[in-house]
C-alpha positions in Angstrom: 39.1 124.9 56.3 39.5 123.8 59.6 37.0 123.7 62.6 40.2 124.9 64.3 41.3 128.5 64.2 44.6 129.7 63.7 44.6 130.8 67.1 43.2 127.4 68.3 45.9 125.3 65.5 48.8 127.6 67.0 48.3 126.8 70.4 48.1 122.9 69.3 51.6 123.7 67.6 52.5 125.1 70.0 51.5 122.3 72.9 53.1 119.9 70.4 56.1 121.8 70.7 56.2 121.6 74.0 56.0 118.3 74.2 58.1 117.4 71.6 60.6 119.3 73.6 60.2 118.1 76.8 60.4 114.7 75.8 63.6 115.4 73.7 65.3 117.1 76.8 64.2 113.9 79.1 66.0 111.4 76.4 68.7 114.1 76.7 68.7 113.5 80.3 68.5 110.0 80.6 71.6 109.8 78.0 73.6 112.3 80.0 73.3 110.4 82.9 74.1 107.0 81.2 77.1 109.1 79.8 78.3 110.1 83.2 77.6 106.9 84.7 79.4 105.1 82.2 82.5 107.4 82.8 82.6 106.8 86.2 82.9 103.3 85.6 85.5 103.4 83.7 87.3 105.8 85.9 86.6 103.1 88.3 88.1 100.6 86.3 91.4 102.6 85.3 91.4 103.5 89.2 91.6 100.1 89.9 94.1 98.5 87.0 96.0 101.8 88.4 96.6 100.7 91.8 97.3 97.0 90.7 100.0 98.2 88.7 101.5 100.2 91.6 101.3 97.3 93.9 103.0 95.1 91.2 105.9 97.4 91.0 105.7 98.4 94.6 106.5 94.4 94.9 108.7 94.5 92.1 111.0 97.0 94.0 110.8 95.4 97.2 111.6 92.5 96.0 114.7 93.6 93.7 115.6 95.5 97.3 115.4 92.7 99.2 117.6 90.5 97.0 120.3 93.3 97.0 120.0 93.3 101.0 120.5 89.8 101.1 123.5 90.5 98.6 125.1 92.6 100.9 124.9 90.9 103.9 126.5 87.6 102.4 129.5 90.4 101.5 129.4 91.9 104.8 130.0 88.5 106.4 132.3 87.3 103.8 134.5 90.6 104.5 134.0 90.4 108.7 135.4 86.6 108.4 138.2 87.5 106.5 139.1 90.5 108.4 138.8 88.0 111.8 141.0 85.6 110.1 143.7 88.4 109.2 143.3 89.4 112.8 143.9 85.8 114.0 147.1 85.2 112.1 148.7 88.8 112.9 147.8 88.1 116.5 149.3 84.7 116.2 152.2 85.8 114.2 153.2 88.8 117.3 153.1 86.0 119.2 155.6 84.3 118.2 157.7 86.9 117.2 157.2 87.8 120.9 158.5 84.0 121.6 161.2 83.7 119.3 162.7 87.1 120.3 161.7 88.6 123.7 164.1 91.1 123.9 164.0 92.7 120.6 160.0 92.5 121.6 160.5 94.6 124.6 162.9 96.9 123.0 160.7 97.3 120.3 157.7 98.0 122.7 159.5 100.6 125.0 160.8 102.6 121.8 157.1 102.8 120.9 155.6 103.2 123.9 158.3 106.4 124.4 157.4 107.8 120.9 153.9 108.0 121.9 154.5 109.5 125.3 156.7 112.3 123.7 153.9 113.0 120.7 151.0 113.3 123.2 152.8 115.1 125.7 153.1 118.0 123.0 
């Protein structure tokens, strides 16, 4: 046998144990922590390529906005410089109406200007 006694031998099982399980819950641990730690880098990353996406789109948008701004301003000033060309020729056209026929002009105004008076007098 032994020098050891089963008493002695269980206690050194049991001290191996121990340590056994102590150093299986430190490599535990340490690979727990790499786990995490290697998660949050990857969060980091997807964090990141996240926002540059937004931003691209963000400029994507802005852009596409900006271009149908642009759009409608070039319409808007299309649509104001034919409005003050109509203006200009039905201005230019009473005129000469007004030239070319003064009295029919004048009658035409007072018959007008009478037709108004009566409607608002109401």
């Amino acid at each position: 046998m032994s020098d050891e006694t089963p008493s002695n031998e269980s206690k050194s099982n049991l001290e191996s144990a121990k340590t056994h399980a102590h150093e299986a819950a430190d490599a535990a641990k340490s690979n727990l922590k790499n786990a995490v730690d290697q998660s949050k880098e990857h969060l980091k990353q997807a964090a990141g390529d996240l926002r540059a996406a937004a931003e691209a789109k963000a400029r994507e948008l802005r852009d596409a906005a900006e271009s149908k701004a642009e759009e409608f301003r070039d319409r808007a000033d299309q649509f104001r410089g034919e409005a003050t060309a109509r203006v200009r020729t039905l201005q230019e056209d009473g005129e000469e109406y007004i030239r070319t026929k003064p009295l029919k002009a004048i009658m035409i105004a007072l018959g007008a200007g009478f037709l108004l008076g009566v409607t608002f007098r109401r």
